[in-house]
N, C-alpha and C positions, 0 to 999 in steps of 0.2 A: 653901550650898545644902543643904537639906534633904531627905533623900531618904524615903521611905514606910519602905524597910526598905535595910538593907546590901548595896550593889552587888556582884555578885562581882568578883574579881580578874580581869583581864582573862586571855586562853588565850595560851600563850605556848608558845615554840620554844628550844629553847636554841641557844648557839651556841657553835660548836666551838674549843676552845681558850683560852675565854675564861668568866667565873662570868658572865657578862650572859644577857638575853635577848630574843627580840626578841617585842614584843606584835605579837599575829596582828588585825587591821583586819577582813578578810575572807578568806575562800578562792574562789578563781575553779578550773574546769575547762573544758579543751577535750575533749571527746570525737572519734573519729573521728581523729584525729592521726597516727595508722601506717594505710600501708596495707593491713600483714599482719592488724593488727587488723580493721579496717573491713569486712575480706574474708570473717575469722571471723565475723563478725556475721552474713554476708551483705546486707553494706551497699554501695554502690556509691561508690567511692572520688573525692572530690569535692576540689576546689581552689577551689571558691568561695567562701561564705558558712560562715567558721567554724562550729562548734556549740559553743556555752556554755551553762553549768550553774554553780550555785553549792552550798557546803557552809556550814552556820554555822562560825562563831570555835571555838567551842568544842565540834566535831569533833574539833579535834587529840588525839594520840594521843602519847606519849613516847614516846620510845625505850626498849626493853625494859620496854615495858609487858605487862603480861596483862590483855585485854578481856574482856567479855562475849558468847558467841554472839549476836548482833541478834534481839530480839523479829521476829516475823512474816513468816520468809523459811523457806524449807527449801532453799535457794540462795541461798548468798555466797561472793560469787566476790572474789580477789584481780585488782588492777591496778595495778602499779609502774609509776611515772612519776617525772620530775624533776620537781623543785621550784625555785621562782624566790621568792623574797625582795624586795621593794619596798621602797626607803629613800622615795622622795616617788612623786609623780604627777601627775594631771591628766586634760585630755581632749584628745581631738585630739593627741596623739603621735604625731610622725614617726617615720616607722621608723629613722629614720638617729641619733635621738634618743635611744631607747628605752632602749637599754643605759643611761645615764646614770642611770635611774630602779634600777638592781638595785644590791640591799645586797648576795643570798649564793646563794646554791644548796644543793639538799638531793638527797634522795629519800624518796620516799612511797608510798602506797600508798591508792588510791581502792577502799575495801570499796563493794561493790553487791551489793545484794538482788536478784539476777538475775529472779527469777521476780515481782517486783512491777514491774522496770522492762516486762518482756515483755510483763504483763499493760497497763500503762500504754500505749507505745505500742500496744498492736492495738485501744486504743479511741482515742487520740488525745489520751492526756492527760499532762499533767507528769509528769518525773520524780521530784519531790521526795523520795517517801516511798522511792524505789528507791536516793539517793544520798545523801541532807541528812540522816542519822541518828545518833545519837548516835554517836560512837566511827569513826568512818568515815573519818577521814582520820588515821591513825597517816605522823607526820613525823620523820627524823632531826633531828641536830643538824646546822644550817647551818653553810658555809661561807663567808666573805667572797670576795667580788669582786675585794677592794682585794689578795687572798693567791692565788687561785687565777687571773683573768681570769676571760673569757666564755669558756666551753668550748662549741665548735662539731660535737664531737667526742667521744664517751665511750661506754666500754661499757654499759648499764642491765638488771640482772638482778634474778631473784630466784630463792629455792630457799622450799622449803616441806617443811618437813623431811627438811632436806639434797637433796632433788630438785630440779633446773631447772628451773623450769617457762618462767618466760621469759626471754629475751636478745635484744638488738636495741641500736642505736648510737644516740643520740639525732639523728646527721645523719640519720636517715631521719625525722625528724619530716616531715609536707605542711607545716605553718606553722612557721618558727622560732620565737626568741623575741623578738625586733624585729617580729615580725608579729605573735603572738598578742597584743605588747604594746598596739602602735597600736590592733589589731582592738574591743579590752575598751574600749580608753582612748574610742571612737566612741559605747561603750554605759553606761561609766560613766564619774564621776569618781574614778579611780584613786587610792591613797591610801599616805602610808606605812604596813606593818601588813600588806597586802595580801600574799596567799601564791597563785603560781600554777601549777596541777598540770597539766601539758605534756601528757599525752595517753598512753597504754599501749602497746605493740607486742604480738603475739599472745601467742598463749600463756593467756591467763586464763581459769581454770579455781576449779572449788569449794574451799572451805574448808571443813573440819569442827569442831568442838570436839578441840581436843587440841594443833592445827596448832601449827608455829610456823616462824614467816618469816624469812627473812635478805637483806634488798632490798639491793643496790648500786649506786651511780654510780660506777664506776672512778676512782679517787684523788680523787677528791670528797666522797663520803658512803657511810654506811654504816646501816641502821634493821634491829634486828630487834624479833620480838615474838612476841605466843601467844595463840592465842584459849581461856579456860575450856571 
């Protein structure tokens, strides 16, 4: 095959304990996820019809990276979340299934343009330009399934130099992840590659230039970084 010009290397994950790593398909997000979140919004806290969002491939962000402050926001706000790793997929996954589809687990961290998503909803429009932007999805190094299990249970924080900003246990997610998993697999066909960032608990608040983050999933993962 003949290409115009040189494709790039696909956006990759490393993965802990091991020189491999795992190529990123897509990233999926759930928004709305914690109720303590949903509250801060002044959202009204729902169990129906997930809310999904996507980020490009190459979003991803290393571990102990230093970024760039985001062109066109004067609000960027930090939002840790777990992260789910897909070895296959499909569509129409049973929840009782689901798990069978996860290679690892991470944690992450969903950068947003606060004040372009704001502006976005009060006219009624996509989020894209508020979440899908470069550098936006800074991910650890994954964990295996096959080492750690499904963890049902775990503490997820972050500090932003040295300060907590947020803490919450991933059981308080509304959707697990047998749910959020079937819920995607309705709307897409899920794939290996696929990375998915489970939803924030309160707490998220701005970023400045200088910051630097230290996100965890208790004996799971671990991501820090810096914004220029």
């Amino acid at each position: 095959m003949n290409f115009t010009f040189t494709p790039p290397a696909p956006a990759s994950v490393a993965i802990a304990g091991s020189d491999e790593f795992f190529p990123v398909h897509r990233i999926y997000c759930i928004g709305r996820n914690y109720a303590d979140h949903a509250k801060e919004m002044g959202m009204p806290v729902e169990r129906g019809t997930p809310l999904f969002f996507c980020k490009p491939a190459d979003a991803v962000v290393v571990d102990g990276a230093t970024i760039p402050f985001p062109s066109a926001t004067n609000d960027l706000h930090h939002e840790v979340e777990m992260v789910v790793a897909l070895h296959s997929g499909g569509t129409h996954i049973a929840e009782e299934d689901a798990r069978k589809h996860v290679f690892a687990y991470g944690v992450g961290i969903d950068l947003t343009r606060r004040d372009l998503q704001a502006a976005a909803k009060a006219k009624g429009n996509p989020w894209d330009v508020a979440k899908a932007f470069d550098n936006s999805a800074p991910t650890s190094a994954l964990r295996r399934a096959s080492e750690i299990g499904h963890p049902d249970h775990a503490s997820l924080s972050l500090e932003v130099n040295g300060e907590q900003r947020q803490h919450s246990d991933i059981d308080q997610m509304l959707f697990s992840v047998p749910q959020i998993i079937a819920e995607l697999s309705k709307l897409f066909e899920l794939k290996a590659g696929d990375l998915i960032f489970t939803g924030t608990p309160a707490g998220v608040a701005a970023l400045k230039p200088g910051d630097a983050w230290h996100a965890r999933l208790a004996g799971i993962a671990e991501l820090r970084g810096r914004l220029a």
